[in-house]
N, C-alpha and C positions, 0 to 999 in steps of 0.2 A: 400231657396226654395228647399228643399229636400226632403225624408221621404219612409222610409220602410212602415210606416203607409200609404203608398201611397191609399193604399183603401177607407179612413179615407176624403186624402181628394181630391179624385175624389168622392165622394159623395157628397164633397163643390160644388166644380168645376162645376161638368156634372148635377147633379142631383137637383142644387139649382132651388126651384122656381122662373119665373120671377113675381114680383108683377105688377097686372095691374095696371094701372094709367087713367087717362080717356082720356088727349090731349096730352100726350109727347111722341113725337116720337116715331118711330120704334125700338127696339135697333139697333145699328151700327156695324155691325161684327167689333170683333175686329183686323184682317189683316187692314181693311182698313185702321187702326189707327197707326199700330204696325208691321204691314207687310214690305216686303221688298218694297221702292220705287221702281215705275213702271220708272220713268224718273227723272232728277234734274241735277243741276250743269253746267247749260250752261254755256260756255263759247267762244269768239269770236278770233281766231287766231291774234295776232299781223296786218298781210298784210289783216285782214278782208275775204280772200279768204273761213277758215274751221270754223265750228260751232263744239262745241266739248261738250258732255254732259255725264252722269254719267246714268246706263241702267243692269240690270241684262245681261249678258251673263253666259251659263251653272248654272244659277242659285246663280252667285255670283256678286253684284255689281262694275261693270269694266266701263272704259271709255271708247268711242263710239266717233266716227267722222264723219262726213259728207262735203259735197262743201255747203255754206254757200246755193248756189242757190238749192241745191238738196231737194227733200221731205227725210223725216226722215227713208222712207223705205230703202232708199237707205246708210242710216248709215253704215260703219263698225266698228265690235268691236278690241282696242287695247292692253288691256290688259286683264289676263287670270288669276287672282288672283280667286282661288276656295276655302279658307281657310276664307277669312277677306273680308270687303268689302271696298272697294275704298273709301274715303271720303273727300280728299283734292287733287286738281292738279294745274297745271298749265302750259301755253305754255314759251318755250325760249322767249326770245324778238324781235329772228329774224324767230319767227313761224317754224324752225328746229323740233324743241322737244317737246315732252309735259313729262312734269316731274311732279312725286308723288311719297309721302313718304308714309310710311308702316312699323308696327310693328309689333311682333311674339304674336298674345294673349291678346294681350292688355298690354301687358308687359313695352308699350311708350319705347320703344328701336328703334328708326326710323330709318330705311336709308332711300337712295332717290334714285330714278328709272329715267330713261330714258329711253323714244320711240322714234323712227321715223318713223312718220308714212307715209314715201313713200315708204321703204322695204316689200321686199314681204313678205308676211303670211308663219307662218311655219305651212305644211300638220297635225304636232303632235297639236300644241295647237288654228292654227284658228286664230291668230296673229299674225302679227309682233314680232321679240325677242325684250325682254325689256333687259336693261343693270342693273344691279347695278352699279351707279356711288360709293355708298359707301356701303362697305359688311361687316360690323363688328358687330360680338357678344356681347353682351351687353353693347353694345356705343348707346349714345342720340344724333341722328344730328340734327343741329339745323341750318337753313337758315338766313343770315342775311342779304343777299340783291341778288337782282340778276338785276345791274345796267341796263338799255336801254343804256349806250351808250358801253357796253361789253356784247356783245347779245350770246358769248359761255361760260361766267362766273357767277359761284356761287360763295358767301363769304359765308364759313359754318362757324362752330364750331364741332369740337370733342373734345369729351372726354374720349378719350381711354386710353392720358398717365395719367391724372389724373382724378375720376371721378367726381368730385367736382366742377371743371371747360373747358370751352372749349375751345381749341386752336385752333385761328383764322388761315383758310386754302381758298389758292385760289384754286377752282375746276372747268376746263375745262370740258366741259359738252360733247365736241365731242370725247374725247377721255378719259375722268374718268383722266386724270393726277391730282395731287393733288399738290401743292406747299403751304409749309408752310411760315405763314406771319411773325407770332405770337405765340409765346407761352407765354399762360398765368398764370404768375405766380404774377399777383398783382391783383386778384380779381377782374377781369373785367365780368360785367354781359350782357353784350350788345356794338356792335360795330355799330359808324354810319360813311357811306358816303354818298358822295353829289351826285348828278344828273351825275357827270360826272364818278363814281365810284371809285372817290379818298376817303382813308379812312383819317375823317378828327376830330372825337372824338370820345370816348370811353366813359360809363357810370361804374362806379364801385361801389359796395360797400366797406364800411368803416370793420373793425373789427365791430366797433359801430354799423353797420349796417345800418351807414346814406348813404344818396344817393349820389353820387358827380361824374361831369360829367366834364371829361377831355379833352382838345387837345391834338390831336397826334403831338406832333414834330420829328422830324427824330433825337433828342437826348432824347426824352423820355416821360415822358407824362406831361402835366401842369394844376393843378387845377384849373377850370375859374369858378362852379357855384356848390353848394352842397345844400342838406336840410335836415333835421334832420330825424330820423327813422320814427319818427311819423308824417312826411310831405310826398308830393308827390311832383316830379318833373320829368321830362324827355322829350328826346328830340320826338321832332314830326316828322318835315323836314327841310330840308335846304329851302330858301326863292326863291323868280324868278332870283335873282343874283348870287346865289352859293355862298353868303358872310356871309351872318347873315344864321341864326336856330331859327328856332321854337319853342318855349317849350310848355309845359303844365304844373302848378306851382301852388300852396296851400300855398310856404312859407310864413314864418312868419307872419304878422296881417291879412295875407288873409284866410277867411272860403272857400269860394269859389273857387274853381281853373279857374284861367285864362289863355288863349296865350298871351305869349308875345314874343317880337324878341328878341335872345342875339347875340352880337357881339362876336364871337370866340377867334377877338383876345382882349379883354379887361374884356370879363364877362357881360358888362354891358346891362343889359336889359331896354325894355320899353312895356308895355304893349299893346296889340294889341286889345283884346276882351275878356269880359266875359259876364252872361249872363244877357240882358238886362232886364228880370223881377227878376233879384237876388234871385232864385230860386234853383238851381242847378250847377253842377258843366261843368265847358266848356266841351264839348261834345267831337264835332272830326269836321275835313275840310275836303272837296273833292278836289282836285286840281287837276290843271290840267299835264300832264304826256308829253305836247308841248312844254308848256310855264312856267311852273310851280306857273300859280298865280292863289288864290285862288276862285272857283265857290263859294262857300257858306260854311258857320260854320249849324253844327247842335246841341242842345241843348234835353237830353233825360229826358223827366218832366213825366208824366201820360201818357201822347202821345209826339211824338218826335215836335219840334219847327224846322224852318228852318232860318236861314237868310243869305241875296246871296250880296255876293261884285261885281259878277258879272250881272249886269242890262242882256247884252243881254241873258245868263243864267236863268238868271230867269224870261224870258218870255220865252226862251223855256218850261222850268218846269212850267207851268203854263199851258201852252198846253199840256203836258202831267196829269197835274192831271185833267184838262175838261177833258182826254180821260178813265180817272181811277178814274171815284169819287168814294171818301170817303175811299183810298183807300192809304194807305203807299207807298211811291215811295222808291224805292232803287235802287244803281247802280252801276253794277256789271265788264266783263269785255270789253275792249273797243279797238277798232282797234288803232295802232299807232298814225294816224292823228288824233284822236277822232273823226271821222264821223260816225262809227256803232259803238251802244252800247247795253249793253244787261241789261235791264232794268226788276227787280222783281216787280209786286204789291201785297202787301197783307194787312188783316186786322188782326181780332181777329178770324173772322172766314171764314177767305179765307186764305188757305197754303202757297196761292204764285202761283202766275199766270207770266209766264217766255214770256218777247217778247224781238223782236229787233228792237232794233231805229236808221232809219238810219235819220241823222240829214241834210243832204243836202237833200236827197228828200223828209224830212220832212213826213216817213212813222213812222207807229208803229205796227208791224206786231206780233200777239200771235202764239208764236211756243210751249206752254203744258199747263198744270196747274198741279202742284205738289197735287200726290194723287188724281186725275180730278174722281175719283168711291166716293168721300166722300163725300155724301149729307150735301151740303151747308146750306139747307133751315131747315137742323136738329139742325145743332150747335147754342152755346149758347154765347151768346154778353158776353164779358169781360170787365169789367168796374170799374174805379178805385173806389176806397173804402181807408177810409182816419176811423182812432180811435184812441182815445188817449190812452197809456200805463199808467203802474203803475204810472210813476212818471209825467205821465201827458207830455210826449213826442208824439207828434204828429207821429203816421207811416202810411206810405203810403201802401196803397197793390192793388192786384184786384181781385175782385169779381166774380164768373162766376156761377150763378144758375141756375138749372135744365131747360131745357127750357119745358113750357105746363103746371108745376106746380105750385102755387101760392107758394107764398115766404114766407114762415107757416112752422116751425116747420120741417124743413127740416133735413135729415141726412146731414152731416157737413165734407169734411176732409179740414182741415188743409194742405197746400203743402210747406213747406219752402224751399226757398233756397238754392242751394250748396255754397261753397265758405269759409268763407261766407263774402268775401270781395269780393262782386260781388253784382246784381239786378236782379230781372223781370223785363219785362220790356213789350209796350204793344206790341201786337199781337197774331198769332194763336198759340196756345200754346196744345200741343200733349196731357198731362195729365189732364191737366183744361177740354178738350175738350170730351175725353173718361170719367171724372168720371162723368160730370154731363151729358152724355147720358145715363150715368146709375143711375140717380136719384138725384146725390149729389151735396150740393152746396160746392165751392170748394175757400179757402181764402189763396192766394198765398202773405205776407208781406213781406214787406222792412225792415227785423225788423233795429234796430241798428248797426251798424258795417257795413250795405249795401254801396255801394259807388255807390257816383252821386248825394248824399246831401248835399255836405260839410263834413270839416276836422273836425267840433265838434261832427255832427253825426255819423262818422267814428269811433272817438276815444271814443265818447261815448260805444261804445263794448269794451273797452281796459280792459280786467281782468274779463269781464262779460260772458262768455261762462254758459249756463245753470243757467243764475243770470237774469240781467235787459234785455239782449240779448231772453231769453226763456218768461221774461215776454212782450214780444211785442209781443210774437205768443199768450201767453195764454190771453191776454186784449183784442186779435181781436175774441178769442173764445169766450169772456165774452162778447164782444160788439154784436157781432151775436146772443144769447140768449139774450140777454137783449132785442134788438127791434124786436125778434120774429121770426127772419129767421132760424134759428135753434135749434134745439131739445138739450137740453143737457147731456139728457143718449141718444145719439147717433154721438158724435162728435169723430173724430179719425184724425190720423196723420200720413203721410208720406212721403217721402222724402229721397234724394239721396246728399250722398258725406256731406256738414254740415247739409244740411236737414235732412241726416239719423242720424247725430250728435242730434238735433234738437229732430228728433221723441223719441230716444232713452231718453235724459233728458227730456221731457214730460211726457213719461210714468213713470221714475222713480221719478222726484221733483216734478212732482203734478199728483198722480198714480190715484186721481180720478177721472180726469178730459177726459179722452180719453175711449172710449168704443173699439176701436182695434187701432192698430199701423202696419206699412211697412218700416220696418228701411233699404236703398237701400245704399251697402256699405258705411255704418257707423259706425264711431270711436266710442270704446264704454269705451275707458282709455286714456287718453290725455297724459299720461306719456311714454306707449306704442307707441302711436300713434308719438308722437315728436323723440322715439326713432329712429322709422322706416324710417324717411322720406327719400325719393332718394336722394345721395350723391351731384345730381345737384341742388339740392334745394340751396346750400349751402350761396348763393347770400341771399338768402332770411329767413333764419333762425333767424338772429337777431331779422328781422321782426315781424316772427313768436312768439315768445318770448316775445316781448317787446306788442305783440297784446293780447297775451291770456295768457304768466306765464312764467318764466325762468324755467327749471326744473335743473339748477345747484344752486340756493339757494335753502335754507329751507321755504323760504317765497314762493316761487314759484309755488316748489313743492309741497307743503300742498292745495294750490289754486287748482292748477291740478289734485289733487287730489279728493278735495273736490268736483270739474266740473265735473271729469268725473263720467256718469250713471251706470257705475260698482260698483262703492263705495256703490250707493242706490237699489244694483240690487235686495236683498231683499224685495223691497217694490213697487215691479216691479209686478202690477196684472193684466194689461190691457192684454187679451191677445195679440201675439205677432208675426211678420212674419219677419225675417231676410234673406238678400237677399244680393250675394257677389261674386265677381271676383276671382278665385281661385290666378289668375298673377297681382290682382291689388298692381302695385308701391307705391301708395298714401295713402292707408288704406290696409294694409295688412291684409290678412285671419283670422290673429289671433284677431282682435280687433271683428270679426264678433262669431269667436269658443268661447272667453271669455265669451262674455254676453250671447250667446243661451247657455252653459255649466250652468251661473249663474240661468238665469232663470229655465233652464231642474232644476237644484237641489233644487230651490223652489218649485218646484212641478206646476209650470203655467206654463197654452199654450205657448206653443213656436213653431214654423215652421218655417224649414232654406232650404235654395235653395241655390246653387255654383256651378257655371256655372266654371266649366275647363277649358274655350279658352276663358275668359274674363279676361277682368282688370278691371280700375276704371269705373263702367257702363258699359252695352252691348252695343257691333256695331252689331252683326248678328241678324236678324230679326230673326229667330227662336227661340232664347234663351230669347227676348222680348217676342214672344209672350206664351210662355211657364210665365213666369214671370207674365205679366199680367191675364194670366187664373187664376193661381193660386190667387192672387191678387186682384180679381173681386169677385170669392167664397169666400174668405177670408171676404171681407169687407160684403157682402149680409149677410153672417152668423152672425158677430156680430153688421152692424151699420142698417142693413134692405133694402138695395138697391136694384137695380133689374141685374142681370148676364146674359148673353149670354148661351145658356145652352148644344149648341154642341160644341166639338172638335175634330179640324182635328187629325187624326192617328197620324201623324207627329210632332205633337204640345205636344199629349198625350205623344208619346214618349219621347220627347226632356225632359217632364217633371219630366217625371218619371225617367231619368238620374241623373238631376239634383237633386233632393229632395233628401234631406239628412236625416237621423233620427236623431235627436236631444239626440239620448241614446247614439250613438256612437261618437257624439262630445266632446274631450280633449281640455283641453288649459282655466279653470275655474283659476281666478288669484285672490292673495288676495293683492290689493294694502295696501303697507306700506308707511309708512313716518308719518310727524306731520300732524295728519287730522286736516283740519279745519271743520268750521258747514258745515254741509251741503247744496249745493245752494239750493237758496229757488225759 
């Protein structure tokens, strides 16, 4: 998203018509969509006394606290971050601290902060001082438990002596001391303890890259349960005894992953649940953080399923959904004794409506609605959509059509997936819900490789990047032209992290099939791309590999080769909109310079955006809606939607920072090795 040409296209931008329509709504400023949240993130202190939620202060989002009993006027703000915005917290367990991490740029380099918030405000910043509990340049902290019954300790990870892996560290929250446990030199990816904050197994990886989950003995570690690279397994929690663990497990004859208990000291498992209409794979548990036995298993299908081990549970939740129909329950965080809880509802086209439930007085009281300015009664119902692929593999997606227009011939984008070992999944969804206020119907798929179906539709993506993986998106484009909902000189594509993987082999292995593309930091050379990856990956490289191509054999490499949309950048005519993180870790700049270089020397549209204080995806609302300006004119010009047709000064500018000229982009690569065909 860049461009000297910038005149070129704020002529998109500013100057696109909107087409009238007869009943579809109004258009939807785009702030409201993309703008900075006005409020989010409540959360309930430990002793239930503070409400704590997430709130622009000077213009940057910071956490905010109030007396649970107080109106919200009376908030004060805690922290004073004017660079980045807030997006993860939490309080100590003895409601002392509230602590959040935070990285330089998007660069995923986190440390972790500490406030307390009874010190007084400092005159210079209007807060309380925050501490760095950890202050190191390019180190990845990673939290691995912050026990209830150690309410001034974190178990982190650093990786400062090596960066590959983390060495397990106890960190007193009152005072930053650090005490090291563990260092880890046997490829540990994950540290678990029990309720009482004794560390009692370890999860590693093999060389092989299989999974295998150890006991800590005070002589060293002992293998009790493993599953092969191409399986899943891992631990959940410890059980209401602090004896047995939890797992969640696909091995061997199982499709499905289920819970089952293992016995620590023997290995031995027994199944506990999977899912009762043999549909999907075991979801997740709420437990309880008292007693530690289970409220209910949840199962995520089209719509999420519940089932409750606890009866008097689940007649509380019952009364809570008479008080929220039709309406997703979720549930967030909860006073010690579990009597106040802070409960989200939302739909497809509700954001999320925040209240609190206190369970003794049996209240439920609505304290915001996330985005409460975004007309409800404009949005468009999201609904699953179910087509068969090439090979005749059922994929799940969903559907979100313009609302007020008949479902005729409509312009089309395509949204795939990041990951792409991940899902959609249902509810309100930010993108689905901006394009089709601007005309489009919008087909969000599960292609192959998505998890939550099973270990065969999983491995079914093994070697298929830009292959049987690309044909689940283009069969959901043939299926939507064929029963008529969409125009087929006007379908396009885009998508962020594999989605922009996704848009990018679209355009290139079926170049005629997409009338524009938005490729949102996407890999555009798989060879590059595996090179680059963060040295913390390193757990998971096997993985990676054994999922999409070795690139240390010939055989590998030729595949990766073949996959990636470099190789066909030639045949690359859709025009083109590339958009990228200058600090993103996970796809680096260069996979972004490669293909807008390949295309600029084709001689086709190309337009690139690189946002400097990003990484993988924007967090600052400015740089979104810079992004989506551009984005909106992009798509009206070549698939015919309708655009917002002002922009704020501030928007325009961010814009025009960003926008790159695609003449001045270096870094054009000619992949070598033994090509194989090209994916089809």
């Amino acid at each position: 998203m860049k461009k000297p040409f910038f005149a070129a296209l704020t002529l998109v931008t500013i100057f696109a018509p909107i087409v009238v329509h007869g009943q579809q709504p109004p258009i939807i400023d785009r702030k409201l969509f993309f703008g900075e949240i006005e409020i989010a993130g409540a959360q309930i202190s430990p002793d239930g006394q503070y409400l704590s939620f997430l709130k622009p202060y000077k213009g940057t989002r910071n956490i905010w606290v109030k007396k649970a009993s107080e109106s919200f006027s009376a908030a004060r703000p805690m922290s004073a971050d004017a660079t980045r915005p807030i997006r993860n917290y939490f309080w100590s367990r003895d409601s002392k601290y509230i602590l959040y991490s935070q990285d330089v740029g998007g660069d995923e380099n986190f440390n972790v902060y500490a406030i307390d918030p009874i010190l007084a405000v400092d005159p210079k910043t209007g807060v309380p001082p925050t501490r760095a509990l950890t202050n190191l340049k390019g180190v990845r902290t990673m939290i691995f438990a912050a026990p209830r019954a150690k309410p001034d300790i974190l178990y982190i990870g650093l990786n400062d002596r090596d960066a590959r892996w983390h060495d397990l560290y106890e960190l007193r929250i009152s005072t930053g001391e650090k005490t090291l446990l563990r260092k880890n030199t046997e490829r540990i990816a994950g540290w678990d303890f029990d309720h009482d904050g004794n560390l009692r197994l370890a999860e590693r990886t093999s060389p092989a890259g299989d999974n295998e989950i150890l006991r800590v003995d005070p002589d060293g570690f002992k293998l009790i349960y493993s599953c092969t690279v191409l399986e899943e397994c891992g631990v959940a929690d410890f059980d209401a005894a602090d004896k047995q663990v939890y797992l969640t497990s696909n091995k061997g004859a199982l499709d499905l992953s289920e819970l089952e208990l293992m016995d620590p000291a023997t290995g031995a498992t027994t199944t506990v649940e999977s899912d009762p209409e043999k549909r999907v794979d075991f979801g997740s548990m709420q437990m309880s953080d008292v007693d530690h036995h289970i409220f209910f298993t949840r199962y995520e299908d089209d719509r999420y399923r519940v089932y409750f081990q606890d009866k008097a549970f689940e007649q509380e939740y019952r009364w809570l959904q008479s008080k929220l129909p039709g309406k997703e329950i979720g549930f967030g965080a909860r006073s010690k004794d579990e009597s106040i809880w802070i409960v989200s509802a939302y739909s497809d086209t509700e954001p999320g409506e925040t209240y609190v439930w206190d369970r003794k007085a049996k209240t439920l009281t609505l304290q915001y609605r996330i985005r409460e300015e975004l007309p409800r009664a404009s949005l468009s119902p999201r609904n699953p959509y179910h087509f068969k692929s090439s090979d005749g593999l059922e994929i799940s997606a969903y559907l979100t059509l313009p609302k007020g227009l008949p479902a005729k011939n409509l312009p089309l984008v395509v949204f795939p997936h990041g990951g792409p070992w991940g899902r959609d999944s249902y509810g309100y969804d930010t993108f689905a819900q901006f394009l089709s206020n601007r005309g489009y119907a919008v087909l969000q798929p599960n292609f192959r490789a998505s998890t939550g179906y099973g270990k065969k539709f999983l491995n079914a993506g093994n070697g298929e990047w830009g292959r049987k993986m690309q044909d689940d998106i283009t069969w959901g484009v043939k299926a939507l032209v064929a029963d008529g909902t969409a125009d087929a000189k006007r379908a396009g594509i885009a998508g962020g992290s594999y989605g922009g993987y996704a848009t990018l082999a679209g355009v290139a292995f079926t170049p005629d099939l997409y009338a524009a593309a938005v490729a949102i930091v996407a890999p555009s050379n798989l060879i590059t791309l595996l090179d680059a990856i963060p040295p913390y990956w390193e757990a998971g490289r096997k993985q990676m590999y054994a999922r999409m191509a070795d690139p240390t054999t010939p055989e590998g490499k030729a595949l990766l080769v073949a996959e990636s949309p470099l190789t066909q950048a030639k045949a690359i005519v859709t025009p083109l909109m590339v958009v990228q993180g200058k600090n993103d870790p996970r796809v680096n700049i260069r996979e972004s310079n490669q293909i807008v270089a390949a295309v600029r020397d084709n001689g086709k549209p190309v337009e690139y955006l690189v946002a400097p204080d990003e990484g993988h995806g924007f967090a600052r609302p400015i740089n979104n809606l810079a992004m989506v300006t551009a984005m909106e004119g992009f798509l009206v010009k070549y698939l015919g939607g309708r655009a917002q047709t002002d922009i704020p000064a501030d928007v325009e500018a961010k814009l025009k920072e960003i926008t790159v000229d695609p003449k001045t982009v270096s870094g054009a690569v000619t992949l070598r090795g033994t090509l194989a065909e090209p994916a089809k």
